[in-house]
C-alpha positions in Angstrom: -50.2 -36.5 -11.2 -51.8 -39.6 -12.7 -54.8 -38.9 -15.7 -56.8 -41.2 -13.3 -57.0 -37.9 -10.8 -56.3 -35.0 -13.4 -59.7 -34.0 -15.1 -60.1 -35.1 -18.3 -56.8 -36.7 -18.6 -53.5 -35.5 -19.7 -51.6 -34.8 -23.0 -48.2 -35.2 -23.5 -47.0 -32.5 -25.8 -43.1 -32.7 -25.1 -41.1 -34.9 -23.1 -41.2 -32.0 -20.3 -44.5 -30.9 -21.0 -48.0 -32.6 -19.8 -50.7 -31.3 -19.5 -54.1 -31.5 -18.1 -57.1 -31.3 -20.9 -59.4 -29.4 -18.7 -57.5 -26.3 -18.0 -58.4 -23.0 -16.2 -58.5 -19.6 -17.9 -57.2 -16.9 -15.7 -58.4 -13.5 -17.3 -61.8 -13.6 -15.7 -59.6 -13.0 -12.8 -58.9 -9.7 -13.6 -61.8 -6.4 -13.0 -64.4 -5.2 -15.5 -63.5 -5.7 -19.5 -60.5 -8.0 -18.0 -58.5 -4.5 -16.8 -57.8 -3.7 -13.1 -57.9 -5.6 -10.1 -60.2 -8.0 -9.0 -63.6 -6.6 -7.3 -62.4 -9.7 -4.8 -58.7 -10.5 -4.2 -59.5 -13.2 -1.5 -61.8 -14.9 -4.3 -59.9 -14.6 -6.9 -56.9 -16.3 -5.1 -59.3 -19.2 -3.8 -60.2 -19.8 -7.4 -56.5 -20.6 -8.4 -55.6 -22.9 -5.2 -59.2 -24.6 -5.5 -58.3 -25.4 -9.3 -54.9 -26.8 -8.4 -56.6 -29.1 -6.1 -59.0 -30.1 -8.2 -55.6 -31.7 -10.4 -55.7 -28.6 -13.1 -52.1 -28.5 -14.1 -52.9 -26.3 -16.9 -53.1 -22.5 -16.2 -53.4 -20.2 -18.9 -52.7 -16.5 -18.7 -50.7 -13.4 -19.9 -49.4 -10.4 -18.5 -51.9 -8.2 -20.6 -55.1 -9.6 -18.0 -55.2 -6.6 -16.0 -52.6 -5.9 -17.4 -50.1 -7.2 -14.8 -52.3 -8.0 -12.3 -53.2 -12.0 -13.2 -49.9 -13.2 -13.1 -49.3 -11.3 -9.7 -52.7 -13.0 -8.9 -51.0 -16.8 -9.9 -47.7 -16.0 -8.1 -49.3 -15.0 -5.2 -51.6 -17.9 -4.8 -49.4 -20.7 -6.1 -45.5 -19.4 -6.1 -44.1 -21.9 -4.9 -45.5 -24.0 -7.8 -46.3 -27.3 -7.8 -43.7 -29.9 -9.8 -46.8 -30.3 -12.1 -47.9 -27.5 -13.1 -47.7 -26.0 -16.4 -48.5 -22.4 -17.1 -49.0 -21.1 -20.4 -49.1 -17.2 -21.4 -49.3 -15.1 -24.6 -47.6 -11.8 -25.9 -48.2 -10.1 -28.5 -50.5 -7.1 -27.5 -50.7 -4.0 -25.0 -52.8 -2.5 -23.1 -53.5 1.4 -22.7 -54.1 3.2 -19.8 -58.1 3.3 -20.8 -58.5 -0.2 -21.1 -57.6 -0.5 -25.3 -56.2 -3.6 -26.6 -52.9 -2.7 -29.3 -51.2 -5.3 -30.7 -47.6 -5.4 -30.3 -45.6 -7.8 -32.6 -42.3 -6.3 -32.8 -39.0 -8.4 -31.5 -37.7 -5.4 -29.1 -41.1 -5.4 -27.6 -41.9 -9.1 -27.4 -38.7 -9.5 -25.8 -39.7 -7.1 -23.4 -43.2 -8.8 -22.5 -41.6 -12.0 -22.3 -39.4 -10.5 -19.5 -42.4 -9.2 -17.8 -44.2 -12.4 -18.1 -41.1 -13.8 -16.3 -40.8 -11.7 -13.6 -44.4 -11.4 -12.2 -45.1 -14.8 -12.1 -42.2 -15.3 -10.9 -40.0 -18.0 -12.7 -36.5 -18.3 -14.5 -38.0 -19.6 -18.1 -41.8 -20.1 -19.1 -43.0 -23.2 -19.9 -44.7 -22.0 -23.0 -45.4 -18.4 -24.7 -48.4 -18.5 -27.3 -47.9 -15.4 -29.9 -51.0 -13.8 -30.7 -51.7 -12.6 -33.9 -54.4 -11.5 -35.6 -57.1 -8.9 -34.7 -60.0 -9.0 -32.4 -62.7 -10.2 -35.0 -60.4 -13.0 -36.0 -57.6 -14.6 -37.6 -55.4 -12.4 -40.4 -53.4 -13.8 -42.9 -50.2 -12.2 -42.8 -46.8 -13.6 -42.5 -45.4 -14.6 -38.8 -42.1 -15.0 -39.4 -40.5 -12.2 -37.6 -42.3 -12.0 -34.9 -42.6 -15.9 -34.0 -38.4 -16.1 -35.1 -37.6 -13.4 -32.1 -39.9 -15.7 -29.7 -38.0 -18.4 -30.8 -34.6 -16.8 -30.5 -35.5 -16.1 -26.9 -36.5 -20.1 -26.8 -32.6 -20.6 -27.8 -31.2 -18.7 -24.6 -33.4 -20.8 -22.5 -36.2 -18.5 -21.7 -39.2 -20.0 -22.7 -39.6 -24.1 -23.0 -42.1 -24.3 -25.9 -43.6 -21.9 -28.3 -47.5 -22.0 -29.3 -49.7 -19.2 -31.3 -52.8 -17.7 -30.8 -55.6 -16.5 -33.4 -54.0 -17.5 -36.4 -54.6 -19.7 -39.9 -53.3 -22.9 -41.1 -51.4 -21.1 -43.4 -49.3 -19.4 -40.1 -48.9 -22.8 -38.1 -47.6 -24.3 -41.5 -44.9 -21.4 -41.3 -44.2 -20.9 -37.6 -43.4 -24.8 -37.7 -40.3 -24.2 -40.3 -38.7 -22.1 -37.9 -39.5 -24.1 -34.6 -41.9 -26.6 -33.1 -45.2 -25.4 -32.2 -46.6 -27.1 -29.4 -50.3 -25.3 -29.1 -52.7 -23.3 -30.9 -55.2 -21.4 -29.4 -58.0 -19.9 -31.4 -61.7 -19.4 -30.9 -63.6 -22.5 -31.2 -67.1 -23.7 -29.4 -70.4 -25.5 -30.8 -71.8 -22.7 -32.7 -68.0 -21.3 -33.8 -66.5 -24.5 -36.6 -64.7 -22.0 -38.6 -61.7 -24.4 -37.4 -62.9 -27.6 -37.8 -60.1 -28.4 -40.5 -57.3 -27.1 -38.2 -58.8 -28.7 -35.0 -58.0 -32.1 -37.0 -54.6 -31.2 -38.5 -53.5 -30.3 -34.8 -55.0 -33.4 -33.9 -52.7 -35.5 -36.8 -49.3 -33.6 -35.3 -50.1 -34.0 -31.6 -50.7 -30.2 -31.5 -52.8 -29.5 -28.7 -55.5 -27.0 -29.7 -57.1 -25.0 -27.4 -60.4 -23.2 -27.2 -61.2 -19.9 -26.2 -64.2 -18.6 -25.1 -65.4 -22.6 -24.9 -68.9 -21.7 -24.2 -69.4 -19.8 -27.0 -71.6 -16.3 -26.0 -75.2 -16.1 -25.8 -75.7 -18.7 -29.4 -75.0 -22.1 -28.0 -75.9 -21.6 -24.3 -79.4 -20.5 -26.1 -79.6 -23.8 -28.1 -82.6 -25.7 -27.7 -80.8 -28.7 -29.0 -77.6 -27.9 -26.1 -80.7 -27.4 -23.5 -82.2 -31.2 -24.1 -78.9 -32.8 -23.9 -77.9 -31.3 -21.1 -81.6 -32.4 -19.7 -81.2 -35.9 -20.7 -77.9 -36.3 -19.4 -78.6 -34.3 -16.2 -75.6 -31.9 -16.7 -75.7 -28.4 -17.0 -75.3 -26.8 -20.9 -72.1 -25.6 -19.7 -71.1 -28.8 -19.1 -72.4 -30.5 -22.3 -70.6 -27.4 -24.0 -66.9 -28.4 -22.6 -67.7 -32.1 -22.7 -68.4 -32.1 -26.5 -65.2 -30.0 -27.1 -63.1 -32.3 -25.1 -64.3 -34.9 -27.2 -63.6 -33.3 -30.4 -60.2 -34.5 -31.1 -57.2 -36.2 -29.2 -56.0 -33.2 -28.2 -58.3 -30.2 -28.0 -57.9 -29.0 -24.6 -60.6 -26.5 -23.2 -59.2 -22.7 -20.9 -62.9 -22.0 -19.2 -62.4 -19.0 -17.4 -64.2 -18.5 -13.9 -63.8 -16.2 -10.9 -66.1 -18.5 -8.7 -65.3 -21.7 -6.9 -68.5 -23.3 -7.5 -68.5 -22.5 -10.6 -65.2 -23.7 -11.8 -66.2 -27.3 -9.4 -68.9 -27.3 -12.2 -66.6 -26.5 -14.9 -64.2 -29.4 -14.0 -66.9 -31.8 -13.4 -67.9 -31.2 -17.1 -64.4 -33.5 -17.7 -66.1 -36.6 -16.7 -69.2 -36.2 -18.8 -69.2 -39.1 -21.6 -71.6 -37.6 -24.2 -72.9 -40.7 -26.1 -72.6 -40.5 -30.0 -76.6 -39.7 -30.4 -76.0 -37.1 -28.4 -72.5 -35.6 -30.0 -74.4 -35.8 -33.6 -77.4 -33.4 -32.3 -74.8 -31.1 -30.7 -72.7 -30.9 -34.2 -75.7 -29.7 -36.2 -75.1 -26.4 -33.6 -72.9 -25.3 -35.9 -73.4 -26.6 -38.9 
């Protein structure tokens, strides 16, 4: 699929990995506090086939959304997959039966999720694993190396194509890259969240592609005055401005909106075609500054 009818364009990461820059986040897809199934099966499989005709080809997931229960969701609606598409998942946590999130970083394990991964949705190797450190307020700096060297190990006997990490610092990219490439990171990043800024760039300059989550940022941007007006001028939606300005960031931030409604991942994907102009970019980075 050409860049000309995949939104926002593609980026080549490997020479068997390309990607489209506006990508689809699946764990919306899942019930309540992402756990359980869908309160609408029927939608929720609508969502995936509507954003594969729209030219996503960049699906990103993990087997802890539900848990199970997303990547059931993907097989289902696309299995057989199209030659394009690329889906991307994480390990590195659990979940327990009452919904609590437990991060789970040791090999034995992470060998075991990576089997999972594999056989819900439903394919012989994974086109790229994210390892997600960290905690659920943020980034910790702690050392990778086992972990992302039993991920990488599993790389080696062919089951996963490329390896990417999740919630981590510079510091941790500079580390997981001595041991094998790192072809995304995925942290949270949006207007009113910069914390990043210097490792958006520094992906950027090594043709990592960086991807944010939770691109619209909470209540703080959408709430913005200043997102409000642009949006009015350029008769877009804040949303829209939101994923526009990311996309713009750098040369290969890539944004994961996650929707379980039709119409409103159509007005997601639409956001890929917004051109902000630079006046309107330099009110939107004074968000978060």
């Amino acid at each position: 699929m050409s860049s000309s009818t995949t939104p926002g364009g593609t980026l080549t990461l490997a020479d068997d990995l390309t990607i489209s820059r506006m990508g689809y986040g699946a764990m919306q897809l899942a019930g309540p506090g992402v756990f359980g199934p869908p309160k609408d099966r029927d939608a929720a499989i609508a969502v995936l086939r509507t954003a594969v005709e729209l030219g996503i080809t960049h699906i990103d997931t993990s087997d802890f959304y539900g848990p199970v229960v997303v990547n059931e969701l993907i097989k289902e609606a696309l299995s057989p997959y199209p030659a394009d598409l690329r889906i991307v998942t994480k390990v590195g946590a659990r979940r327990g039966a009452d919904a609590s999130w437990t991060m789970s970083h040791d090999p034995a394990d992470l060998k075991a999720q990576v089997y999972e991964n594999l056989e819900h949705l439903g394919v012989p190797a994974l086109d790229a694993v994210n390892l997600r450190m960290g905690s659920p307020e943020g980034p910790v700096e702690q050392s990778i190396a086992e972990p992302f060297g039993a991920l990488a190990d599993l790389q080696k006997e062919g089951l996963i194509r490329h390896l990417g990490l999740s919630t981590i610092t510079a510091n941790q990219l500079s580390e997981a890259q001595a041991i094998a490439p790192v072809v995304t990171v995925q942290n949270l990043y949006n207007l009113a969240n910069r914390q990043d800024d210097a490792l958006v760039e520094l992906c950027a300059a090594e043709n990592i592609a960086f991807a944010s989550y939770f691109p619209l940022g909470g209540f703080s941007p959408l709430q913005s005055s200043t997102l409000t007006e642009v949006a009015q001028r350029l008769d877009a939606t804040p949303q829209q401005v939101a994923l526009a300005w990311l996309l713009q960031r750098s040369s290969t931030s890539v944004v994961i909106p996650g929707t379980s409604s039709v119409a409103h991942l159509r007005e997601n994907v639409a956001a890929a075609d917004l051109v902000l102009p630079a006046d309107a970019v330099a009110e939107l980075d004074r968000i978060g500054g």
